[in-house]
N, C-alpha and C positions, 0 to 999 in steps of 0.2 A: 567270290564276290557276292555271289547271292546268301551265303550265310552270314555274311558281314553284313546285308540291306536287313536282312532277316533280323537280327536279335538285335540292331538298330531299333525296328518296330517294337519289338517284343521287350524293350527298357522303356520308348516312350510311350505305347500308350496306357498305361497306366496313368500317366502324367496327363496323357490329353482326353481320357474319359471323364475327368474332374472338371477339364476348362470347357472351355466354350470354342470348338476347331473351327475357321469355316474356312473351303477352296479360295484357292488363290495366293496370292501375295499379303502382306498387312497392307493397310490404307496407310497414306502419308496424310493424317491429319497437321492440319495449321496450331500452330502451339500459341503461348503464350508469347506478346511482344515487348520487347524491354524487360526479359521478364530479369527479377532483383533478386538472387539468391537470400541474399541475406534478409531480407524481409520475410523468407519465405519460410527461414527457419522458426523451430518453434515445436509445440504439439499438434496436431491434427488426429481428431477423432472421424473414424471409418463412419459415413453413413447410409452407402451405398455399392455395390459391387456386382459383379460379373462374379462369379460362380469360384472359388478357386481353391485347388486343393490343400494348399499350406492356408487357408483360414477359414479354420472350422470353430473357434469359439465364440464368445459375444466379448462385448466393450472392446472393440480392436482401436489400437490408436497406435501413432507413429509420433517418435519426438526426433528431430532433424537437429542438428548441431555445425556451426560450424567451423573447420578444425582448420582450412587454409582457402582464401582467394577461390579456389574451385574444387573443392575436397569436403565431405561431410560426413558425419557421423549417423547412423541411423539407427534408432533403438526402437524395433516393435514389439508389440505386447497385446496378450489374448487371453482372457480366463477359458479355459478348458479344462471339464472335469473338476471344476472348484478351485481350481490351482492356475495361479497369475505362471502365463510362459512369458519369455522375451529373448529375443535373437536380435543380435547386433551385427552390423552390418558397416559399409563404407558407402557413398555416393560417389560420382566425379560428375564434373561436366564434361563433356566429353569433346565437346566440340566449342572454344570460344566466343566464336561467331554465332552459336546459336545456344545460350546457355539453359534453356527452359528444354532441354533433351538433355536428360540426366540418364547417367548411367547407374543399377545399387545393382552391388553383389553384396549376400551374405555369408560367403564361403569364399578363402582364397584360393580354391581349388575350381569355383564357375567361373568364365566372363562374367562381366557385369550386363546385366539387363535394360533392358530400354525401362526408363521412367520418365517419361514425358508429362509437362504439364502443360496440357492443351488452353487453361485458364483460372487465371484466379485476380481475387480480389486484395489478398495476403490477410486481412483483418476477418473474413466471414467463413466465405467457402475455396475450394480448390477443385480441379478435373484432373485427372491423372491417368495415362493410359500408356499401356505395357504391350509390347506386341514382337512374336517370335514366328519367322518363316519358317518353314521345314519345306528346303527342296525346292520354295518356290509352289509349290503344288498345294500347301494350305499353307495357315498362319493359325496358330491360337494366341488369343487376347485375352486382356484383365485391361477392366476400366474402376474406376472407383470414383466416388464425391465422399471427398473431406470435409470439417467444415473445424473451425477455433471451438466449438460447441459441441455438446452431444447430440443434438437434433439440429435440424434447419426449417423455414418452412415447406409446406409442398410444392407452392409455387417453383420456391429457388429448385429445388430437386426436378419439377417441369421442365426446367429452364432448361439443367446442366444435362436430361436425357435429350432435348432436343438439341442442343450442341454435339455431342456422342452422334447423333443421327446425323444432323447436318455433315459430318465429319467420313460418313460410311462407317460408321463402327455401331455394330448388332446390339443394341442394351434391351433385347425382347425377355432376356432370362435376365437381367439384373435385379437382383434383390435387397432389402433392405437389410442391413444391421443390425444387431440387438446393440442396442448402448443403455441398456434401460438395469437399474442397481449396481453401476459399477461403480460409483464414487463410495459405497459401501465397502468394497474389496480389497482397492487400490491402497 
């Protein structure tokens, strides 16, 4: 048992040295109301995030598709090292009755992950927040603001940290995005 708790640890934290860990359980942030899947699909450029180890390059953006009623397609993309990546992935809703708590996996080998959209406007900006317990004992988080654009103004970015706040979710290390010469690359 205990070399089983053991290399449990010794796999994840490499993974949680990158995120952002903090005790306890996740928050149950309030999500989006009514929220409209299909409105929501589309491209969304990264302009804001929580720290996270799968994105390390600049121009990050996600293009959502929709493939059935509660099923989506999801194509991300990052220059790293001068070279366009992109991993594709699946969405669900996971739950009916609450369709703004999305699930993406990019592997059909992981569960699907929480992808929550705490808010959006479907035409500007969006809030997005991901959140895994471990044990009950911590949780590591990923928040992000998207926006239909490459930039937003500061304000809306004010805004969408103090939502994140209101919500119990840490955005003290959140950082901004490079979005800045990618429509050169792409």
């Amino acid at each position: 048992m205990k070399s089983s708790f053991f290399l449990f640890f010794v796999f994840l934290l490499p993974l949680i040295r990158a995120q952002v860990p903090h005790w306890g359980p996740c928050p149950e942030p309030a999500v989006q109301p009514a929220f409209n899947l299909k409105q929501f699909m589309g491209r969304w450029f990264e302009i804001a995030k929580l720290p996270a180890q799968f994105e390390k390059g600049r121009c990050i953006e996600t293009n959502f598709t929709l493939t059935t009623d509660s099923s989506i397609r999801v194509v991300s993309s990052e220059i790293l090292k001068g070279e366009v990546r992109k991993i594709e992935g699946t969405g669900v809703i996971e739950d009916m009755k609450n369709p703004a708590k999305l699930g993406i996996s990019y592997s059909y080998v992981l569960p699907y992950s929480p992808y929550w959209i705490l808010s959006t406007d479907y035409v500007n900006s969006a809030l997005v927040y991901s959140c895994t317990d471990v044990l009950r004992l911590f949780h590591v988080d990923f928040a992000w603001i998207l926006s239909r654009t490459r930039t937003l103004p500061d304000t809306t970015i004010e805004k969408a940290r103090e939502v994140f706040a209101t919500n119990n979710i840490d955005v003290s290390r959140m950082i901004a995005s490079r979005q800045q010469g990618c429509d050169k690359t792409f």
